[in-house]
C-alpha positions in Angstrom: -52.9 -50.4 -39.3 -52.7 -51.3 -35.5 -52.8 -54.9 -36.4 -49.5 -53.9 -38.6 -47.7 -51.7 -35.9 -48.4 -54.5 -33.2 -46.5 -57.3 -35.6 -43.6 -55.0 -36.0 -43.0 -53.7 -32.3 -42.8 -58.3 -31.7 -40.8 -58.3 -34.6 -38.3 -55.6 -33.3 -38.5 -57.3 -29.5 -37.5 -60.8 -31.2 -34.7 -59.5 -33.4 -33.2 -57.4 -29.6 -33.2 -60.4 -27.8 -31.8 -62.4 -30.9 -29.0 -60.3 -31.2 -28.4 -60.0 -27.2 -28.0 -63.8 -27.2 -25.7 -63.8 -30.6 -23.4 -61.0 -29.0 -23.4 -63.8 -25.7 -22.2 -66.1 -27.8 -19.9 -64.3 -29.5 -18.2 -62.8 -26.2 -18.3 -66.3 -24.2 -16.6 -67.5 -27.3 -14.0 -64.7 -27.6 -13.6 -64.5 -23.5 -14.3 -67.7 -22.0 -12.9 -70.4 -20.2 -12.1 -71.8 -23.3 -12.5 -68.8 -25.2 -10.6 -67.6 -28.3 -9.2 -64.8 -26.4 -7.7 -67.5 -23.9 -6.8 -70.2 -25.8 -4.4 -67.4 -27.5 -3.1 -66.4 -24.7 -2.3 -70.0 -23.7 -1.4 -70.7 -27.1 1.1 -67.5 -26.6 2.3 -68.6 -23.4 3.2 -72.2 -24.3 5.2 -71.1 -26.7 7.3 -68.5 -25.1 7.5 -71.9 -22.4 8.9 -73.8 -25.3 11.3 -70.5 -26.5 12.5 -70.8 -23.2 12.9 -74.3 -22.2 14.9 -73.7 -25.7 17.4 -71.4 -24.3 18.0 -73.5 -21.6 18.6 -76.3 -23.3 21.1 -74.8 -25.9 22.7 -73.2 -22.6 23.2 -76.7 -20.5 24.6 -78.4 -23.5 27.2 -75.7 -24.2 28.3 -76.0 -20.2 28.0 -79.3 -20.7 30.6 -79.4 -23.9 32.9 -76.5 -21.5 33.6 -79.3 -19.1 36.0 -82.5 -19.6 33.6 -84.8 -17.6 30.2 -83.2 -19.7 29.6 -82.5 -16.3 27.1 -79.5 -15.9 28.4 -77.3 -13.4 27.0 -73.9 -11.9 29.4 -71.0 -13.5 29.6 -72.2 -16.7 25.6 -72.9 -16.9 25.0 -69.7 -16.0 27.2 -67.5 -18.2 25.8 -69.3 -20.9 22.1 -68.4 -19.8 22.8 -64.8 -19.7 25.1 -65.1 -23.3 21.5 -67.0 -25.0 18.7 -64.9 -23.5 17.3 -62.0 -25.0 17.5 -59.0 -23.4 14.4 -57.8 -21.3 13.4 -61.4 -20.6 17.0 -62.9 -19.0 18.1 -65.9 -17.9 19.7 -66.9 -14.5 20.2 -69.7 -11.6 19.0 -68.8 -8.4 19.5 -72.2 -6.7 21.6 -74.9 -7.0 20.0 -77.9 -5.1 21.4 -81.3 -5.0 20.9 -82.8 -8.5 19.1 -80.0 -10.0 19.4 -76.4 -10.9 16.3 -73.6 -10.5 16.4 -71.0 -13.5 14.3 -68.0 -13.4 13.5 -65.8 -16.8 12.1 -62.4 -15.9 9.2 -63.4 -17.0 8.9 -64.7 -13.5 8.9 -68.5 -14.9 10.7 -70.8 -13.2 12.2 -74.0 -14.2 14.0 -76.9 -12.9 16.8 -78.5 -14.7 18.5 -81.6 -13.3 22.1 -82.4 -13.7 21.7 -84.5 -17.2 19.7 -81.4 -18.2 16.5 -82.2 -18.0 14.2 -79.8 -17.9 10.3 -79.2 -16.7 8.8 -75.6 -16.1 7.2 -75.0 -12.5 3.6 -74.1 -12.5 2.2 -72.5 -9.4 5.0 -70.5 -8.5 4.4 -67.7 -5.5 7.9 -66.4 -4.9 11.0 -67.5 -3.9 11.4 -69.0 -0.1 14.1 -70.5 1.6 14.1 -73.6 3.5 16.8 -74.7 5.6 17.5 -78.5 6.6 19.5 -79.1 9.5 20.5 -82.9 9.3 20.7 -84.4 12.6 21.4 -87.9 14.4 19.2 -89.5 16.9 21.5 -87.5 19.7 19.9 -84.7 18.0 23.4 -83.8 17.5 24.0 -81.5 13.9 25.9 -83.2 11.6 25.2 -80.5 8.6 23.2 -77.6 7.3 21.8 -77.0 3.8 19.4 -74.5 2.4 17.0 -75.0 -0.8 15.6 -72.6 -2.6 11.8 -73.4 -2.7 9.7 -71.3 -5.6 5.9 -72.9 -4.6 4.1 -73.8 -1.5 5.2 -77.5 -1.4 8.6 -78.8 -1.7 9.7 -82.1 -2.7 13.5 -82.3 -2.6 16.5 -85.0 -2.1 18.1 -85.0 0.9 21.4 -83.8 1.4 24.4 -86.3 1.4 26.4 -86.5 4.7 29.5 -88.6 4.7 29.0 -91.9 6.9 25.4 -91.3 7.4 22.5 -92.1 4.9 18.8 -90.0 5.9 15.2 -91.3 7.1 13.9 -89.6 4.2 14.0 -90.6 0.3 12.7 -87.1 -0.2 12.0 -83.8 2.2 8.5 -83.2 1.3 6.2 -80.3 2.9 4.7 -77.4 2.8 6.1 -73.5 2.4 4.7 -70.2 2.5 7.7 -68.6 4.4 11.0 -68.8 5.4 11.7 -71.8 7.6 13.9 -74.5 8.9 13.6 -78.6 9.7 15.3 -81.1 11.1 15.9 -84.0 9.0 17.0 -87.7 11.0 20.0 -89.3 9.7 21.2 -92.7 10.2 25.0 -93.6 11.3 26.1 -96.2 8.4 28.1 -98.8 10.4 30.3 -100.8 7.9 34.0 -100.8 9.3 35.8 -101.0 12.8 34.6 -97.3 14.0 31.1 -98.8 14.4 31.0 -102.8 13.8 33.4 -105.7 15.6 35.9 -108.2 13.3 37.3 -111.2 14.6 39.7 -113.2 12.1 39.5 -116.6 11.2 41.9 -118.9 9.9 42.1 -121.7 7.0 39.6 -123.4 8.2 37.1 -121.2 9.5 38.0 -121.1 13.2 38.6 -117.8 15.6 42.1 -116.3 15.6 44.0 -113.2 16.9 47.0 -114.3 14.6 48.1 -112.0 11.6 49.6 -114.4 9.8 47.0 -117.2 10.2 44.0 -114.8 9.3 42.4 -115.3 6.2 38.8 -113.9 6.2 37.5 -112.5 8.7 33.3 -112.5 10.4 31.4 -110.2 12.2 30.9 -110.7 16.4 33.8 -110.8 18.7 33.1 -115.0 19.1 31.4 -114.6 22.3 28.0 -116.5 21.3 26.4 -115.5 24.3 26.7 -111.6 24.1 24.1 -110.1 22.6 24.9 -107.6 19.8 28.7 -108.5 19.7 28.9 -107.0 16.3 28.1 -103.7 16.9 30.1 -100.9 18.8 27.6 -98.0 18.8 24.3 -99.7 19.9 22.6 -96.0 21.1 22.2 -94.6 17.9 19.9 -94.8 14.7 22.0 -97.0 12.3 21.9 -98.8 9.1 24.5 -102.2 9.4 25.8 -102.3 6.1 28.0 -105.7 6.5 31.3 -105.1 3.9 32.4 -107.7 1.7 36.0 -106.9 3.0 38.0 -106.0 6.0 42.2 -105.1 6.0 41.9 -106.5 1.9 40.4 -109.8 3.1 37.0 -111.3 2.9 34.3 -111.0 5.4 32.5 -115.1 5.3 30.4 -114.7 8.5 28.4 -113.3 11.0 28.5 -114.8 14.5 25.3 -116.0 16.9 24.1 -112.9 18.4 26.1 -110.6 16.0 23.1 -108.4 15.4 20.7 -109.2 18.4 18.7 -107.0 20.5 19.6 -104.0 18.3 16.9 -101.4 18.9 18.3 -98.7 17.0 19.2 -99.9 13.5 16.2 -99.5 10.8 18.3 -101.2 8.0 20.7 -104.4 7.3 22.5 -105.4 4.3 24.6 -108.2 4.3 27.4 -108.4 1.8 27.8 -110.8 -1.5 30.9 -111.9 0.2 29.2 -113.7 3.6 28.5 -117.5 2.9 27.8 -118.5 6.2 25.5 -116.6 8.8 24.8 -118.2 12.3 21.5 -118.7 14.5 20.0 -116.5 15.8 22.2 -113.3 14.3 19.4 -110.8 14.0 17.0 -112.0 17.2 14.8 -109.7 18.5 15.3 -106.1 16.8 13.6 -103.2 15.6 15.4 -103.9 11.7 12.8 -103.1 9.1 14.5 -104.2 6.0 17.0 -107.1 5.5 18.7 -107.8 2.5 20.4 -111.3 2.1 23.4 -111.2 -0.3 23.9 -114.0 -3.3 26.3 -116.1 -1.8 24.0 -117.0 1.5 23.2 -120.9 0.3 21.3 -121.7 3.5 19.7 -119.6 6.3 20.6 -120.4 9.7 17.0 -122.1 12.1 15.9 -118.9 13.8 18.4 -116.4 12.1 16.3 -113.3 12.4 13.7 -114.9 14.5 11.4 -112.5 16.8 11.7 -108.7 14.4 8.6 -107.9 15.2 9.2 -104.7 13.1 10.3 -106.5 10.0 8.7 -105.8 6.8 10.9 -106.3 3.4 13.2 -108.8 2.8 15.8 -108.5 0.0 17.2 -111.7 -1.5 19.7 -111.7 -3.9 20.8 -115.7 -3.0 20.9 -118.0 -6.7 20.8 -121.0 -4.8 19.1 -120.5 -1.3 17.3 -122.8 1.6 15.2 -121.3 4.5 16.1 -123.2 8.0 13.3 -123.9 10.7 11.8 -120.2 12.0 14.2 -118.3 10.0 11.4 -115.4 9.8 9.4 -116.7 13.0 7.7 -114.5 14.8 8.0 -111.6 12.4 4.0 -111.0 12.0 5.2 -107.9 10.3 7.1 -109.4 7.3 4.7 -109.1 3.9 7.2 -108.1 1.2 9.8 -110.0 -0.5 12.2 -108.2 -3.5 14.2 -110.8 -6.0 17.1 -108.8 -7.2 19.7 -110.6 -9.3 18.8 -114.0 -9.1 15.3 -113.7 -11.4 16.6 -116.5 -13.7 16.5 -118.9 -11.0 13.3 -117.6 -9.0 10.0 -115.6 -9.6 7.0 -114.2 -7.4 4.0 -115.3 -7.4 1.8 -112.9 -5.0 4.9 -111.8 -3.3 5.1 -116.0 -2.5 9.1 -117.0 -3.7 8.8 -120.1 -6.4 11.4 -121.6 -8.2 11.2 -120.3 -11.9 9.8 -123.6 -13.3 6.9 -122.7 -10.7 7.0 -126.1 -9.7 8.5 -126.0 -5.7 6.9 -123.5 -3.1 10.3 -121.7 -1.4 8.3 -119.0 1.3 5.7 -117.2 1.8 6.7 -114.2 4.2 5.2 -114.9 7.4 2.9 -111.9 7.2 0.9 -113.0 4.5 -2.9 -113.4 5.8 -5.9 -114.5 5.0 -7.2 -117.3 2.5 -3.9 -118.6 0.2 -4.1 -121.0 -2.9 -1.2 -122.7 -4.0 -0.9 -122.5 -7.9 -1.6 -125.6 -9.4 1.6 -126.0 -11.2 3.6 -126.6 -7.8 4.6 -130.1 -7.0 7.1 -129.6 -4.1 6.4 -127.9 -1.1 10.0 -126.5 0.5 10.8 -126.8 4.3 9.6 -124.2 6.6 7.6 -122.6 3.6 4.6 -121.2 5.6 6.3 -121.4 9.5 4.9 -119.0 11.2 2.8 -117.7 8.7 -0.4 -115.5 9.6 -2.0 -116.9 7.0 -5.8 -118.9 8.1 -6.7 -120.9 5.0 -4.7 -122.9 2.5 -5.8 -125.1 -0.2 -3.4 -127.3 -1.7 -3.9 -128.1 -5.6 -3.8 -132.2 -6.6 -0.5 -131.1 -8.6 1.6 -131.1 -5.2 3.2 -134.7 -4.5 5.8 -134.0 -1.9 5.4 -132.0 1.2 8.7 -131.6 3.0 9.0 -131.2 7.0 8.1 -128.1 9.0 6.0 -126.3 6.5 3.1 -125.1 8.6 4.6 -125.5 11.7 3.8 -123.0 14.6 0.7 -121.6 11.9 -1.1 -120.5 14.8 -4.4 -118.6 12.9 -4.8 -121.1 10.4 -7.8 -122.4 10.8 -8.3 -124.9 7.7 -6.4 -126.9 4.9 -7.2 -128.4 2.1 -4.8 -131.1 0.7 -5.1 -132.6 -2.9 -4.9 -136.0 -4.1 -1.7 -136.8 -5.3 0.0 -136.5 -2.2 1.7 -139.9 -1.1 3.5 -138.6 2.6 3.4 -135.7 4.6 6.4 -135.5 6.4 6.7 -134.9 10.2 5.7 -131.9 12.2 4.2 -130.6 8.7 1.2 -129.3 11.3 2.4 -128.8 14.3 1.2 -126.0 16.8 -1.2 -125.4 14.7 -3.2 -124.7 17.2 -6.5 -123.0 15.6 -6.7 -126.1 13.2 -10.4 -126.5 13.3 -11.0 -128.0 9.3 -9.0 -130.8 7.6 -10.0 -131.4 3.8 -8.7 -134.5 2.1 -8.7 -135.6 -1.2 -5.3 -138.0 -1.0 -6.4 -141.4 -0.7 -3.1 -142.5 0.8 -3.5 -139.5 3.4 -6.9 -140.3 4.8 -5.2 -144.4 5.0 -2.2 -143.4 6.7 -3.9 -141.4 9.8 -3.6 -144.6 12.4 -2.9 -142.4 15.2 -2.9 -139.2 16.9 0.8 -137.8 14.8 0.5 -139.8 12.1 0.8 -137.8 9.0 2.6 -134.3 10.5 0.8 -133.6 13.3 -2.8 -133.3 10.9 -5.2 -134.6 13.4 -3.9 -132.9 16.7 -5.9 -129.8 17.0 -8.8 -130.9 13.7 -12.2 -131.0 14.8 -14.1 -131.7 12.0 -11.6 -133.4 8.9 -13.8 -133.9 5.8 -12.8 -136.8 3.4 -13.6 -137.0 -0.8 -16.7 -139.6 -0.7 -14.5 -141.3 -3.4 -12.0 -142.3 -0.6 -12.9 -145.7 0.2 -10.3 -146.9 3.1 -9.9 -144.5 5.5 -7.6 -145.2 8.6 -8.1 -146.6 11.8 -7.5 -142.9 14.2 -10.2 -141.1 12.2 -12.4 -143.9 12.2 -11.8 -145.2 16.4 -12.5 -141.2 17.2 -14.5 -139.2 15.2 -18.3 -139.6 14.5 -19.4 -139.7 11.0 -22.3 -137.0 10.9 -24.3 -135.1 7.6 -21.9 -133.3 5.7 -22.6 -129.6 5.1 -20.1 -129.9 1.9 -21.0 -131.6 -1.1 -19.1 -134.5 -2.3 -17.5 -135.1 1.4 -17.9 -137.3 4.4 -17.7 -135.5 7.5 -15.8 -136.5 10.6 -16.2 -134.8 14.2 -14.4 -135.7 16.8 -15.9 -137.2 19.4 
């Protein structure tokens, strides 16, 4: 009997702690993260979301239809809000922020609804905040106020529009948990007479004060040796936004020393209508993006020399040439943007290439680092790599022509590598390339031509070691009269040190 008693009391103990653990299941399932009891609710929330989102899209497009532009404007959205929500859960705007609408539903959800009626439901709202954005110039003088409405704690909004000026900011982000106000920088757009300096020109290009002899007119008062004499109001922040035409006539020019020596201006965009722009007409400023219109065919030598601060360049050209240090001394300058003109160019790591691929155009001189030309390139453009920060290149056999000035003033590179199919390299290719330490050739007719100290662009001025395809028979007589053949630490190479 014991024995019995004993088997039952284990058997009752097994079946409690069996049913403990089936009634844990069954509550984690019903009350859970991911519980029955939530995935209802969520289920139940998500769709009064979507009721919602509902009304306020039947709502926009009957303001929409109210107005004779389809415009959606405040009064008319919001009449139509209260006219489709039910009562005990209604519908209103509470902010009307530039390019969007906030709508709150007293079921304390939010949502935002942009001007084409758009809409997405804010998550993580804690209550309704004001933030107020005083838009001010670099005299820290006011030029507006406007207040947003901000229903989390973070705020990403577009910046208010102020006539004449354009803002540092593509969009005021921050934080919120209160009441507060900023100051937002805005830049002075200069692009007529308040702000930039016209001089007319007559039939055939030149400078003159007469009316009836003016037919297109250029930027710069014509006094090449002023700098800035483009600009009236050098103290402020400014974008230079160069317009295509002044008094119903074309603008074809900007002058030497137009733009120079501007410290304040973050931006300039020069108009489709300018075919001809002048040395040196953006030297030595603080302009961080340039953007060169289509009808620029050639780039002045040093045009925007010396912007140390110069990081995107724009080029809308279809049929454009880069003079000698247009970009020089612009260590700054990594990005390049092709708008309009992609049928005639392409990119190639942010390197401009004709759209065959075939002829190198420019590498912005910030590039750095080891650079390999793609092997379908044949032609090598002048000034392609001036300046360039770049410290190894290797040029593929498919390049044949190598036109003058392309590495010039290279100062960190440190080697190149030049295929085999190239017949000439063309003057000062190398020089002031003053960290040249490795030459690598594979060209027969290369390693023949070096007979003296510039022969061949310069390649030999500053090369210690040049190293020369053991295929190479006839090599000539410079390399030979004063380097010193020694082992070669790369395979299939003779090396040369200078002596």
């Amino acid at each position: 009997m014991k024995k019995e008693i004993g088997i039952t009391l284990i058997a009752l103990v097994i079946t409690v702690i069996v049913l403990l653990i089936l009634a844990g299941v069954t509550i984690s399932t019903l009350t859970g993260e991911n519980g029955l009891l939530s995935k209802a609710g969520d289920a139940k929330s998500q769709s009064e979301i979507a009721e919602e989102k509902d009304i306020i899209s039947i709502s926009a497009i009957q303001a929409q239809a109210e107005n004779k532009q389809g415009n959606l404007e405040k009064n008319n959205f919001n009449e139509a809000l209260v006219a489709n929500s039910k009562s005990g859960n209604k519908a209103s705007i509470i902010a009307e922020d530039i390019g969007s609408f906030t709508v709150k539903f007293e079921s304390n959800r939010y949502y935002e609804v942009n001007k084409d009626g758009n809409i997405s439901h804010i998550e993580n709202a804690t209550g309704e905040k004001t933030l107020k954005v005083q838009c001010v110039n670099s005299k820290n003088e006011v030029l507006g106020e406007y207040e947003y409405t901000i229903v989390t704690n973070n705020y990403s909004k577009l910046p208010p529009a102020i006539d004449k000026y354009e803002s540092s900011e593509e969009r005021i982000e921050g934080e919120i948990t209160e009441n507060k106000t900023i100051q937002v920088l805005y830049y002075l757009i200069c692009n007529d007479d308040t702000t930039l300096v016209f001089t007319g020109l007559d039939n055939n290009g030149n400078i003159t004060t007469t009316e009836s002899e003016i037919v297109s007119y250029m930027v710069g008062d014509g006094n090449s040796t002023a700098n800035g004499n483009g600009l009236k109001e050098k103290n402020i922040e400014s974008i230079i936004i160069i317009p295509d035409t002044y008094k119903n006539k074309n603008v074809i020019r900007i002058y030497r020393n137009a733009l120079s020596y501007i410290k304040n201006t973050k931006k300039v965009v020069i108009s489709d209508s300018v075919n001809i722009i002048d040395d040196y007409i953006m030297y030595s400023t603080n302009v961080e993006e340039l953007t060169i219109g289509k009808s620029i065919n050639k780039l002045a030598s040093h045009a925007f020399m010396n912007n140390s601060k110069l990081k995107k360049v724009i080029i809308k050209s279809e049929n454009i040439e880069f003079g000698i240090g247009s970009f020089k001394n612009s260590p700054n300058f990594k990005e390049i943007v092709l708008e309009g003109n992609e049928d005639r160019y392409m990119l190639i790591e942010n390197v401009v290439f004709s759209k065959d691929e075939k002829t190198l155009l420019l590498c912005p001189s910030g590039k750095i680092g080891r650079y390999i030309i793609p092997d379908k390139t044949e032609r090598i453009k002048t000034s392609a790599f001036q300046e360039s920060n770049i410290e190894h290149v290797e040029i593929p056999d498919s390049v044949i022509a190598m036109e003058d000035w392309i590495f010039y003033d290279c100062e960190n590179l440190k080697e190149i590598e030049i295929g085999k199919n190239i017949e000439v390299i063309s003057s000062h290719v190398f020089s002031y390339c003053s960290q040249l330490k490795n030459v690598i050739i594979n060209s027969p007719n290369i390693a023949k031509k070096i007979t003296t100290q510039t022969a061949q662009g310069n390649i030999v001025n500053y090369a210690e070691t040049i190293y020369i395809n053991s295929d190479i028979t006839e090599i000539g007589s410079y390399i030979t009269d004063n380097y010193n053949i020694l082992e070669s630490d790369k395979e299939g190479y003779v090396k040369y040190v200078k002596k």
